[in-house]
N, C-alpha and C positions, 0 to 999 in steps of 0.2 A: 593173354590171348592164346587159342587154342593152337598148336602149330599143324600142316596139311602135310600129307606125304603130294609130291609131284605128279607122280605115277594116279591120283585122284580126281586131279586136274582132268586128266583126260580121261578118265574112266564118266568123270562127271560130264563133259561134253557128247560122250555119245550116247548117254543118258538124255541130254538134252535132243541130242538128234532123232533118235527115237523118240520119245514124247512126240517133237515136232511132227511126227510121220504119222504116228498114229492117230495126232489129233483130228488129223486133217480129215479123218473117215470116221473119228468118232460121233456119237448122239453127246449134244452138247450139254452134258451133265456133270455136277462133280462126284457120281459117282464111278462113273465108267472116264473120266479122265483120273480118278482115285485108283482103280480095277488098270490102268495102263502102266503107273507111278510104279504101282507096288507089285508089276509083274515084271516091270522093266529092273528095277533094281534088286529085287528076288532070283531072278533070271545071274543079275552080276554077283549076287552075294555068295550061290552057289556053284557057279560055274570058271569065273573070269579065273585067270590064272598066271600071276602076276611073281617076276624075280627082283628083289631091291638091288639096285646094278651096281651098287655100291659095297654090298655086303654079300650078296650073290643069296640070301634068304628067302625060301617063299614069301608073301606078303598075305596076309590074312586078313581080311577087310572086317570090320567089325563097326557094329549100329552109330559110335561117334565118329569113325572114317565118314563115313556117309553124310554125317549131320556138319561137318566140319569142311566138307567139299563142297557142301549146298551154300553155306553159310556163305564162304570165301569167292565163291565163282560167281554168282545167282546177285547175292546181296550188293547192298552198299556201304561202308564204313561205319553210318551210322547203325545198320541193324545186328544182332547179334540173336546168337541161339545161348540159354540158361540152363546146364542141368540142376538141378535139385540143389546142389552148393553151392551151385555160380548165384543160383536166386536168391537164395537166403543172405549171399554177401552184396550182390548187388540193391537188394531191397534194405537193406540194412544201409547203407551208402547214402542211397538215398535220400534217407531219413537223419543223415549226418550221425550216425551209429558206426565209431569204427574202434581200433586197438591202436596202439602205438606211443607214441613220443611226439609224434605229432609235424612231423617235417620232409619234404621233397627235396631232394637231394642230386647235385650234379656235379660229376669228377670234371675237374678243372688241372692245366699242369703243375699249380701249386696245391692240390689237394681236393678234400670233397668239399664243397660251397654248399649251403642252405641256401635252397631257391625261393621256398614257402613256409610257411607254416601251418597250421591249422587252430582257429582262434577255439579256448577251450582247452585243449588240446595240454599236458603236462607241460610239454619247453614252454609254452605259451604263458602260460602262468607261473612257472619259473621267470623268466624271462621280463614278467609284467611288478613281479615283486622286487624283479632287480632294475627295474627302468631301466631295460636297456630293449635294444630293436637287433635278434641273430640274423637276421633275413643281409643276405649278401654275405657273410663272414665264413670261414673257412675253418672246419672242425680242425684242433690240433692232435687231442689222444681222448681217451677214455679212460677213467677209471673206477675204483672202488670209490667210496664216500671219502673213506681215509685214505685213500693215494696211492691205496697198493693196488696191482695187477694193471699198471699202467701201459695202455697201449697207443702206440703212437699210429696216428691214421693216414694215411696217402692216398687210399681210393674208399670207393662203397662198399666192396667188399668186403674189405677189414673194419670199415666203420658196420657196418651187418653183424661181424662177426663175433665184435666186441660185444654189442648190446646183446646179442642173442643169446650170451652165458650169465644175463642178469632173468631171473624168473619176475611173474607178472608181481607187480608191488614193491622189485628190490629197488632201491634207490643206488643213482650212480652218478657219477660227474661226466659232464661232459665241457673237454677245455676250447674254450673259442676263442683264434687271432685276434689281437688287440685287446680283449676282455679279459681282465687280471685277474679274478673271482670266477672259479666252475661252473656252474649250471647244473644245480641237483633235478634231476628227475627219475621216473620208470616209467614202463610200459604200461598202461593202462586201458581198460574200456572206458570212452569219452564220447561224449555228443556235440560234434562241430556246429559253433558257430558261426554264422555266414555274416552279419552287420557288426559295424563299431563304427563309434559316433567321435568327431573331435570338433571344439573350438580352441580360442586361446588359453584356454584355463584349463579343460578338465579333460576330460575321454569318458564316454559310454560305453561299459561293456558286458558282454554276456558271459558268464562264468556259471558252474557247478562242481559240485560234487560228480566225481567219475560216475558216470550211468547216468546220472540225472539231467532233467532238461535243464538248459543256460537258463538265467535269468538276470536283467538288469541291474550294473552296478555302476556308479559313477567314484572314479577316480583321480587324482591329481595329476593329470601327467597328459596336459593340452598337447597344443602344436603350436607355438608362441609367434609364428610368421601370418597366422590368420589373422586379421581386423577382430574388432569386436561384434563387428552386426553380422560374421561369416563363421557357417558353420562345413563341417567336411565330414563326409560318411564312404566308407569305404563298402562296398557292397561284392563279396564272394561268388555267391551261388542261389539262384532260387529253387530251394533244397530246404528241406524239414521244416525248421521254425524261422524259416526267413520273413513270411509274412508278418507274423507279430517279435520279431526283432525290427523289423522294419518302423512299423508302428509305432513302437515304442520309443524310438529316436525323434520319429516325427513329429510326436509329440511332447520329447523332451526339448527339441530344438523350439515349438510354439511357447513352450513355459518360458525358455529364455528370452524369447523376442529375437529371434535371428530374423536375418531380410534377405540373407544371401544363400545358398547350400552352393559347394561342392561335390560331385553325388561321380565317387572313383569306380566303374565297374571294369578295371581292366583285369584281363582275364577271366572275367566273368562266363562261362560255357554254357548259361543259360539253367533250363530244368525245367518245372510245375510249371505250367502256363495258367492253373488258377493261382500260384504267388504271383505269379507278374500281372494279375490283373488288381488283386490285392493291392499290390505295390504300388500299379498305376493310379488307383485312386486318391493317393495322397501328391499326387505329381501333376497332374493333370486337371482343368478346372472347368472347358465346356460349358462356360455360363452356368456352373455349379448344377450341372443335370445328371442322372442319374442314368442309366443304363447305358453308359457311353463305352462304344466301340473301340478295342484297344490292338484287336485283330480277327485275320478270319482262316481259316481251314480250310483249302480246298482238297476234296479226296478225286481217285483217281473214278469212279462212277459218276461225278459231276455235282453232287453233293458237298455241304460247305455246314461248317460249326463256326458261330461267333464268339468270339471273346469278350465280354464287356462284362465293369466292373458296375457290379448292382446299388454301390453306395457310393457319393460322392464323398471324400474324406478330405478334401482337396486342404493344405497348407499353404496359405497364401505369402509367395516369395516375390521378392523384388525381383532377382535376377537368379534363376539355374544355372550352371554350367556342371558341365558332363568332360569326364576323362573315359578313354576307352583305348583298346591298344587290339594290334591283329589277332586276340587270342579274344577278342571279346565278342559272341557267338550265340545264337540263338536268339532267349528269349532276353537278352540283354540288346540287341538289334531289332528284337520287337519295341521296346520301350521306347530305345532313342527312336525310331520310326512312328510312335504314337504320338512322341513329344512333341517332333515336328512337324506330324501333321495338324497335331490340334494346335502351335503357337505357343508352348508353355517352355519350348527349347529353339533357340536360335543356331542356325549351323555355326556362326561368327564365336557362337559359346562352345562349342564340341571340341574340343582336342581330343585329337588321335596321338597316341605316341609309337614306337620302333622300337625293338630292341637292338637295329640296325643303324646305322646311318641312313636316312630318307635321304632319296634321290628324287623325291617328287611328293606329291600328296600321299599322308599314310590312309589308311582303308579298315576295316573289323573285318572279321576275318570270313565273315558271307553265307550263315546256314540258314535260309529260307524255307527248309521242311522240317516235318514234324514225326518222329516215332511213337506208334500206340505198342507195348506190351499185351501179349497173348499168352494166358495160359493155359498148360499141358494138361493131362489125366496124372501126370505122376508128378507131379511138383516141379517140373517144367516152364519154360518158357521160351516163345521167340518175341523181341522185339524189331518190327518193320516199319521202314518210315511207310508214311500211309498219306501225309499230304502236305499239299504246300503250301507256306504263310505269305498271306499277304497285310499290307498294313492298312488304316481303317479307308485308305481311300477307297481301294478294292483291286489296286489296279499295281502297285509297286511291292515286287516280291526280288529281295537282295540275294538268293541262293546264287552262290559263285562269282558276286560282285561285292558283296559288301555296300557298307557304308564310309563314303569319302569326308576326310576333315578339309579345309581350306589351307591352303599352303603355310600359312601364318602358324594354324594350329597344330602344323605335321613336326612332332620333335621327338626327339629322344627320350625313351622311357626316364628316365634318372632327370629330366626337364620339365615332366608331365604336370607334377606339381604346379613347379611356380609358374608355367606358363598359364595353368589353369588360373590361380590365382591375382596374374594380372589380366587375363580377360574380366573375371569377377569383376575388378576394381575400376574398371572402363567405364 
């Protein structure tokens, strides 16, 4: 994120004050509220005259000061301004297009912890050929393949600093607590996988060649606490190939004859709301009809877009049950919000999890609006939220409340599992 000088803050306020004054006697067009904008901050870019009180320096206002005090003051968290590089990495993101090794990282007082990974992703598939699970464990050193240039890690920093003297392709170790055997990987261009599919027996997963799209492979290396008739699907992002990763489980799970899913979307932040209608068509049954409502758009003119998925694909399951946790947001609060409304999700089936100790019913974490991206003349962009979701009843829009589990369902992330598991089995 961009960072603001202070001293913009208020330069940007009496910008706004102006505006406000001028409007009041303007002819109510956008070009003469345009002809206000750009004499107002032409007027400051020339003239204002501004000391950093810090460093006692003139201060020089310049076209991204301006863009980055509208952004910060005006906006709301979810909107953001793209120059030309931010687009192309954010558009690339998007699309589950990124570089690395594949892992979220967070200093702990015994060292740096892997928080996540990215399925696809180098450690990922290191990681899948050594059946083993890094997620929780604690980087020890880094080294060379052969063991030289070892460096012992304690924060992110040094874990940064290590990998950043391996060029793209080189292969390195990386040592992890408890895990006796290295972790060979490098840095690479990868395309993130969002679904993976398990029952007792096997796993479904999406893998490739670095650059290339994932594609379905099934593996030895179930979840051995499931039943036979239960199947469990961890769901990421709906982002790039989510919709036909989705599919493709769904379908795997009909070939086996499952009755039951699992369907984990914690930490889910949402994305595409044509994936999640995609998605919802295998979830959802509506007396098996076809153009059924999964949400709606209200904008700020009063105007409203539907979301409804145009093909019934519905999987017919005995019993759903949903995990979700406070990080779980958007268009993954759309889904459980279609589920329940149409009957194909029970709240008694939702567990919520904490990463905390719950003191009471856990909740998701509550974004009931929607951002459209706009693009610039030069490769530009702003993204603004622009409306509000509601779910298909028309009428229940969760921004800033979220969604509530039953006290029963409210547990500790590290509990999320099994408790899901015996709701299942009820």
């Amino acid at each position: 994120m961009r960072k603001v000088n202070k001293i913009l803050i208020g330069v940007l306020s009496a910008v706004i004050l102006i505006i406000s004054f001028f409007g009041g006697f303007a002819v109510s067009s956008c070009v003469n509220k345009s002809n206000e904008l750009n004499w107002t901050v032409g007027m400051i870019y020339k003239h204002y005259y501004a000391i950093d009180p810090v460093t006692g320096e003139k201060i020089t206002l310049t076209e991204e000061d301006f863009i980055n005090a509208i952004t910060y003051t005006l906006l709301d968290d979810y909107s953001d301004y793209y120059s030309p590089d931010e687009l192309t990495e954010y558009e690339a993101s998007r699309q589950g297009k990124t570089y690395g090794i594949g892992v979220t990282l967070q200093n702990t007082g015994s060292g740096v912890r892997i928080n996540s990974i990215a399925w696809n992703s180098p450690i990922d598939k290191a990681c899948i050929a050594k059946n083993i699970d890094p997620v929780g464990r604690v980087i020890k050193s880094v080294s060379d393949v052969d063991g030289q240039n070892l460096t012992i890690v304690n924060d992110y920093t040094e874990f940064s600093s290590a990998i950043n003297r391996y060029d793209k392709s080189v292969l390195f170790n990386i040592n992890l607590d408890g895990i006796s055997d290295p972790v060979t990987v490098s840095r690479e261009d990868f395309t993130e996988a969002y679904v993976r599919y398990y029952d007792n027996k096997n796993a479904y997963v999406f893998v490739s060649d670095y650059g290339k799209t994932p594609v379905g492979e099934e593996i030895n290396s179930g979840k051995s606490e499931l039943p036979d008739d239960t199947a469990y699907i961890e769901f990421k992002r709906f982002n790039g190939g989510a919709s036909e990763q989705f599919a493709a489980v769904m379908q795997y799970l009909k070939t086996l004859g499952k009755s039951k899913l699992i369907l984990d979307m914690r930490s889910n932040g949402g994305g595409y709301m044509d994936i999640l209608t995609d998605v919802a068509s295998y979830l959802i049954n509506n007396n098996g009809k076809n153009n059924t409502l999964v949400a709606t758009a209200k904008y700020k003119d009063g105007t409203k877009s539907d979301y409804s998925f145009k093909s019934n694909n519905y999987v017919p399951l005995d019993k759903l049950t949903v995990i979700a946790n406070e990080y779980s947001a958007s268009a993954t609060e759309c889904l459980i919000g279609a589920l329940l409304t149409y009957g194909d999700l029970s709240k008694d089936n939702l567990v919520i999890t904490s990463s905390t100790t719950p003191t009471g019913v856990n909740k998701t974490y509550g974004k009931g609006i929607m951002q459209t991206t706009f693009y610039g003349p030069k490769n530009n962009a702003i993204k603004l939220t622009t409306a509000y979701i509601y779910w298909p009843d028309g009428t229940t829009n969760i921004h800033g409340k979220g969604i509530e589990a039953s006290l029963e369902n409210s547990v500790l992330y590290e509990d999320g599992f099994s408790r899901a598991l015996a709701v299942s089995n009820d």
